[in-house]
mmCIF file of the C-alpha atoms, coordinates in Angstrom:
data_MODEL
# 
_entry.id   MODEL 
# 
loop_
_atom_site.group_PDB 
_atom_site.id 
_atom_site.type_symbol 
_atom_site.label_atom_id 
_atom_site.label_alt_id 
_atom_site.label_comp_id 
_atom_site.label_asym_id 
_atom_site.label_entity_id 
_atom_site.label_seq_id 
_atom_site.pdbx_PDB_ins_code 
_atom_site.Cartn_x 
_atom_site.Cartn_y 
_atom_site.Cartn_z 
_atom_site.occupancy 
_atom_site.B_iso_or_equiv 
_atom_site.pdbx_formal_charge 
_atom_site.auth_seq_id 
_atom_site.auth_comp_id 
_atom_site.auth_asym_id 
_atom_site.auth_atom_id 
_atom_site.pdbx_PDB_model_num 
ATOM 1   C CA . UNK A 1 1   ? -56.335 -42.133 -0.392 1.00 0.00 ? 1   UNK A CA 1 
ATOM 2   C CA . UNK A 1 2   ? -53.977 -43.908 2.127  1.00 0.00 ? 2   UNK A CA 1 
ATOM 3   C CA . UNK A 1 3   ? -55.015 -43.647 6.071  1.00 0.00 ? 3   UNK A CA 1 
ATOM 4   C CA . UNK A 1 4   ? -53.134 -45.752 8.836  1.00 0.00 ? 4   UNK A CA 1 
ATOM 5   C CA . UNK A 1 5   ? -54.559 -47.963 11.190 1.00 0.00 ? 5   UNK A CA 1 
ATOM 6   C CA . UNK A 1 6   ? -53.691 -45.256 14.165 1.00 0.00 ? 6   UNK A CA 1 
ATOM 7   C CA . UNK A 1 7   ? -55.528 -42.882 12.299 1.00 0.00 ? 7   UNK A CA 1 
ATOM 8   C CA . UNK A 1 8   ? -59.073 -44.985 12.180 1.00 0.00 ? 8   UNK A CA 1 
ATOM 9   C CA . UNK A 1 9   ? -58.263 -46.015 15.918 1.00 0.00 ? 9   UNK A CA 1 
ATOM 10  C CA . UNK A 1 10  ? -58.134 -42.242 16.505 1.00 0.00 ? 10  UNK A CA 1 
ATOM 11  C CA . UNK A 1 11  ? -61.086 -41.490 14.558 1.00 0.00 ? 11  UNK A CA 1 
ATOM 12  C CA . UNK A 1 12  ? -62.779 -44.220 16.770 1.00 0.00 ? 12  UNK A CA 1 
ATOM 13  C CA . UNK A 1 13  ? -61.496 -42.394 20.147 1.00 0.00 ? 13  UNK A CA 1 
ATOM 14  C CA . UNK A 1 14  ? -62.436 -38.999 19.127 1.00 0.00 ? 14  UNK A CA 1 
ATOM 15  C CA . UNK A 1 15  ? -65.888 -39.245 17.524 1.00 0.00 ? 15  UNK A CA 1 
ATOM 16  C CA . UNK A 1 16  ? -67.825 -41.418 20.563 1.00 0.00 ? 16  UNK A CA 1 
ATOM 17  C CA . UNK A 1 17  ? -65.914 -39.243 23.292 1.00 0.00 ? 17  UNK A CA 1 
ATOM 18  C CA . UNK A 1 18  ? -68.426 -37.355 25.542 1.00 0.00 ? 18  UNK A CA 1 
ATOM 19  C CA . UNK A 1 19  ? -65.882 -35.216 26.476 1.00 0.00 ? 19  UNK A CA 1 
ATOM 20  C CA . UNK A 1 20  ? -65.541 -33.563 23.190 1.00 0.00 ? 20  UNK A CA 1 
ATOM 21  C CA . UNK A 1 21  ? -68.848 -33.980 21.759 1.00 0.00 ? 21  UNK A CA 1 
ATOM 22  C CA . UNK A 1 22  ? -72.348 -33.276 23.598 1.00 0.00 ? 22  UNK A CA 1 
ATOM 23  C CA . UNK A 1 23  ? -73.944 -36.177 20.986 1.00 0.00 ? 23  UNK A CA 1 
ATOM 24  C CA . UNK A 1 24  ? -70.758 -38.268 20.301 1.00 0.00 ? 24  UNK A CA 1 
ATOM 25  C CA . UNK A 1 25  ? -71.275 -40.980 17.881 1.00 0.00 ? 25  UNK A CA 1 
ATOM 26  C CA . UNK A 1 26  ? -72.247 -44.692 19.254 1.00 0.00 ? 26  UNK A CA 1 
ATOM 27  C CA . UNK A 1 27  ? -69.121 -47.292 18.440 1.00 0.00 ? 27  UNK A CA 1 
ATOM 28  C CA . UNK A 1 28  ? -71.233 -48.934 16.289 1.00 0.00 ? 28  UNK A CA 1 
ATOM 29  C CA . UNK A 1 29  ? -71.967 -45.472 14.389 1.00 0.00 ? 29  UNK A CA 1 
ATOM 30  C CA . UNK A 1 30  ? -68.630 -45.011 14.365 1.00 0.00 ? 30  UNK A CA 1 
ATOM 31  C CA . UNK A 1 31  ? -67.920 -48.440 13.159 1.00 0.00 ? 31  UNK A CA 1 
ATOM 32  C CA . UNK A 1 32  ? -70.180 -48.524 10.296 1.00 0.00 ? 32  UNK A CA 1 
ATOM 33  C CA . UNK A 1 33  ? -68.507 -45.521 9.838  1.00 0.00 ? 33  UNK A CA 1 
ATOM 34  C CA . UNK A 1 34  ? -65.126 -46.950 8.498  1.00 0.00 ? 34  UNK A CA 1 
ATOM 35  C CA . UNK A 1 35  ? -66.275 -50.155 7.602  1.00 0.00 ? 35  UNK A CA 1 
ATOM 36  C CA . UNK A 1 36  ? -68.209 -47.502 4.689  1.00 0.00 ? 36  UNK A CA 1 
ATOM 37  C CA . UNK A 1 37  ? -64.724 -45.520 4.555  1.00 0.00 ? 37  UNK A CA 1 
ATOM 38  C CA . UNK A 1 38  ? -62.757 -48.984 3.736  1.00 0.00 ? 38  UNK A CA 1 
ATOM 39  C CA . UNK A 1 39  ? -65.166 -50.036 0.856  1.00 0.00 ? 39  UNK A CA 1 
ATOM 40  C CA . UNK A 1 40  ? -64.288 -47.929 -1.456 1.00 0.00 ? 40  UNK A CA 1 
ATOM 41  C CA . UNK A 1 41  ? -61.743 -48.580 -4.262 1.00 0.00 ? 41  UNK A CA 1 
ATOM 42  C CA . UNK A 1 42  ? -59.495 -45.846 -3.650 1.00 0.00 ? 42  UNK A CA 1 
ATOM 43  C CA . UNK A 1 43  ? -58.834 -46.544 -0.010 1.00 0.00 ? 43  UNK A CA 1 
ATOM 44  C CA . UNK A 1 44  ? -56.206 -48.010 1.337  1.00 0.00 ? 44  UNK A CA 1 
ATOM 45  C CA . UNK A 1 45  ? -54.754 -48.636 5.254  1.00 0.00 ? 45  UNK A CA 1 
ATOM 46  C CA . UNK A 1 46  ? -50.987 -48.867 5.615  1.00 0.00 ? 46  UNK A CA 1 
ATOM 47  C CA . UNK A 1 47  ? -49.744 -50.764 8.523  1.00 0.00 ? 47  UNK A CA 1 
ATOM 48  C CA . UNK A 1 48  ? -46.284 -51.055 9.516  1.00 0.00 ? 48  UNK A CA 1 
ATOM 49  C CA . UNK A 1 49  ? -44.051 -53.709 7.382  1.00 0.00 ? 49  UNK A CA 1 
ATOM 50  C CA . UNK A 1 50  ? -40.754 -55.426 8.223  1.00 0.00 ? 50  UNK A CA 1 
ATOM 51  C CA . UNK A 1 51  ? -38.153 -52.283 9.079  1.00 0.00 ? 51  UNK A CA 1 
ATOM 52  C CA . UNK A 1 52  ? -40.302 -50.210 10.104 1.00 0.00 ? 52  UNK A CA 1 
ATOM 53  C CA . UNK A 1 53  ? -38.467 -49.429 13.312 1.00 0.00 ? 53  UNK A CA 1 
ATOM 54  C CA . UNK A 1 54  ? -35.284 -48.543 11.088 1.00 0.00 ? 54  UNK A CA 1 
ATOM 55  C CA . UNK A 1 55  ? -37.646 -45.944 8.647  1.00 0.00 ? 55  UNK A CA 1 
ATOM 56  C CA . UNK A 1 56  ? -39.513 -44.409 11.878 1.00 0.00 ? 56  UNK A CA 1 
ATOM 57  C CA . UNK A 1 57  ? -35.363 -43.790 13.677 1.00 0.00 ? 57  UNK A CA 1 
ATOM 58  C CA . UNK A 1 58  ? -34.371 -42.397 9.837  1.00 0.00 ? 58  UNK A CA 1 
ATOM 59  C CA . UNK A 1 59  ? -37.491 -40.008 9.737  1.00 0.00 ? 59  UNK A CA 1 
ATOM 60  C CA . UNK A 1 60  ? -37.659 -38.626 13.546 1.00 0.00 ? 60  UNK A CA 1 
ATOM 61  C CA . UNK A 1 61  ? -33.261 -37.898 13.173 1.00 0.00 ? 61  UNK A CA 1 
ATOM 62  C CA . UNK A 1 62  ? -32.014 -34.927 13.987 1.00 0.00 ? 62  UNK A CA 1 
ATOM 63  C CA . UNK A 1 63  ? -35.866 -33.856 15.013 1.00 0.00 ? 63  UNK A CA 1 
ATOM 64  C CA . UNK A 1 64  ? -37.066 -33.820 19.007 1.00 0.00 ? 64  UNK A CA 1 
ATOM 65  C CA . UNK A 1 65  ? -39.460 -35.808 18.685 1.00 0.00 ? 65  UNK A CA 1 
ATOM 66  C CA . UNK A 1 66  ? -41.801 -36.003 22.066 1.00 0.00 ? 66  UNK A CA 1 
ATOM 67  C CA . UNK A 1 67  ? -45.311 -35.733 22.788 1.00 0.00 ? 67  UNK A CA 1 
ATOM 68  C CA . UNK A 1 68  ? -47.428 -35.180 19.406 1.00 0.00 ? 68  UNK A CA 1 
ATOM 69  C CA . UNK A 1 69  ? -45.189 -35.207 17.655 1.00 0.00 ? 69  UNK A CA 1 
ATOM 70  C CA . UNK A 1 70  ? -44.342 -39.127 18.032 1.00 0.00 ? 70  UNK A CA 1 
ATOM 71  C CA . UNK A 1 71  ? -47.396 -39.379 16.433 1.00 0.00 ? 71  UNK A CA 1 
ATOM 72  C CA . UNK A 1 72  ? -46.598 -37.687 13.360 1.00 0.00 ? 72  UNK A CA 1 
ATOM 73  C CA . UNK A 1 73  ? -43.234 -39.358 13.082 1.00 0.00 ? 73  UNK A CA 1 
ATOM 74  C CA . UNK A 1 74  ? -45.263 -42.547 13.085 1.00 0.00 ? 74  UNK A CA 1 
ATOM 75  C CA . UNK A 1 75  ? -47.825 -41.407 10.322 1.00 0.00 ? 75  UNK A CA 1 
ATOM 76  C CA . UNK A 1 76  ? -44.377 -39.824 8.307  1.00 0.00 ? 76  UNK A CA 1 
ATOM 77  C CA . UNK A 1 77  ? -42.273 -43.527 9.095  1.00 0.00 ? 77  UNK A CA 1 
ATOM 78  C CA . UNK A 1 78  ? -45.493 -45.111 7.417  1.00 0.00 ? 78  UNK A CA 1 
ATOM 79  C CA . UNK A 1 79  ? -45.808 -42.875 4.670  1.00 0.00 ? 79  UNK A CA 1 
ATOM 80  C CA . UNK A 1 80  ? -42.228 -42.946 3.722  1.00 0.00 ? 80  UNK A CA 1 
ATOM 81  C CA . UNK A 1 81  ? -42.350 -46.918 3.806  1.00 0.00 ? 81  UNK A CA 1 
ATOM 82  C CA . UNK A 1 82  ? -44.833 -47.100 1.476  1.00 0.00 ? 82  UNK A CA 1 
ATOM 83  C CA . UNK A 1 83  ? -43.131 -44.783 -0.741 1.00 0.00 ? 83  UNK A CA 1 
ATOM 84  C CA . UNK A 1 84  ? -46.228 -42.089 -0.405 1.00 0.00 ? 84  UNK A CA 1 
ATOM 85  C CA . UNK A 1 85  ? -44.322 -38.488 -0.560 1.00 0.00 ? 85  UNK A CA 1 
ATOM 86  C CA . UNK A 1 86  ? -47.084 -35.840 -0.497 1.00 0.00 ? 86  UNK A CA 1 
ATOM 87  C CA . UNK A 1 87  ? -49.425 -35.840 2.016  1.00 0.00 ? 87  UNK A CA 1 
ATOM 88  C CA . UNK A 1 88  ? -52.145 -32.912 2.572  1.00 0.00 ? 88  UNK A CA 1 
ATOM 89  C CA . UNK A 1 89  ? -52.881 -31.705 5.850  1.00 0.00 ? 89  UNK A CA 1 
ATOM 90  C CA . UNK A 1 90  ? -53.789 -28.845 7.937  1.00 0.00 ? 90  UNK A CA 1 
ATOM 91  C CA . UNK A 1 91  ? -50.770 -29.720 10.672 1.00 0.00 ? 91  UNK A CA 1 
ATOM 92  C CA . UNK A 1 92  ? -47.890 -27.838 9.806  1.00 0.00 ? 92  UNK A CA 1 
ATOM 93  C CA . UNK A 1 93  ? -45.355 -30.243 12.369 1.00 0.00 ? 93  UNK A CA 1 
ATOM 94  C CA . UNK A 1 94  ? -45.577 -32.694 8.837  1.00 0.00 ? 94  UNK A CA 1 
ATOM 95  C CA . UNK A 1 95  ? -43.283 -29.834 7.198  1.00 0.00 ? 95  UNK A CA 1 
ATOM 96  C CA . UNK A 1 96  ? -40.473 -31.209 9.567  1.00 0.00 ? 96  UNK A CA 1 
ATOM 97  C CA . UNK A 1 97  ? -40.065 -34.152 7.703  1.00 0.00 ? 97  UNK A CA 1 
ATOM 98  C CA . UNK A 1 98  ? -38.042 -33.011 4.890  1.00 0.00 ? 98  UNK A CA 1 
ATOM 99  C CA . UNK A 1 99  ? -39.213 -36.009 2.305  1.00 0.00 ? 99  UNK A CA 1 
ATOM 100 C CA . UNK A 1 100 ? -42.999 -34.985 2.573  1.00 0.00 ? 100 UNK A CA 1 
ATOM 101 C CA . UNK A 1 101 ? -44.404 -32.569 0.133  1.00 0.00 ? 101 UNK A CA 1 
ATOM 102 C CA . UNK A 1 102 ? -47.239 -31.255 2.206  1.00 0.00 ? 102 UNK A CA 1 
ATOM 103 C CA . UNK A 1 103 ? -50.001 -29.196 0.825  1.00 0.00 ? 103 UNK A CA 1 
ATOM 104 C CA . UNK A 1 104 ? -52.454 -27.273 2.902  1.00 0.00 ? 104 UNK A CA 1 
ATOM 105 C CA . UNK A 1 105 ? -55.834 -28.708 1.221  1.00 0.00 ? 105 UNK A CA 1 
ATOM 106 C CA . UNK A 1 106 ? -57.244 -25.164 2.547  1.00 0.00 ? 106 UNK A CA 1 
ATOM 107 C CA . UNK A 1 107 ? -54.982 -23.200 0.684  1.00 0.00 ? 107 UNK A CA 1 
# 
């Protein structure tokens, strides 16, 4: 299971908001949270690597790629860097990177 380090920072930001939960988790809740998430064997954080500015222009060409969608072009440059092709998600903007095989783990 691969997650990058904007993901857990987003986690972080979205579970101990009070604007979008009525009991949002404390940071240290949250924390313990992902420290749990990173112990296990099958986990691993990408981070961006030398290039990485030269995958994320390949990935986002010929794409408009504003607003949200910088986000996924970030998440897409880091999967394709580390060579991880399918990727299941519920977020259909993914398709638009040709090189992912995404799968709709609802389907």
């Amino acid at each position: 299971m691969y997650f990058a380090w904007t993901t857990v920072m987003a986690y972080l930001r979205i579970s101990t908001h009070p604007g979008i939960f009525r009991q949002p988790l404390s940071p240290d809740q949250a924390a313990r949270n992902i420290d749990e998430l990173l112990q296990r064997r099958h986990v691993r954080v990408l981070s961006e690597e030398e290039g990485f500015w030269e995958v994320y222009r390949t990935v986002s060409q010929g794409l408009t790629v504003r607003g949200n969608v910088v986000t996924d072009a970030h998440l897409a440059a880091l999967l394709r860097q580390h060579g991880v092709t399918r990727l299941y998600t519920n977020d259909a903007d993914f398709r638009k990177f040709r090189f992912l095989d995404v799968r709709n783990p609802f389907s």
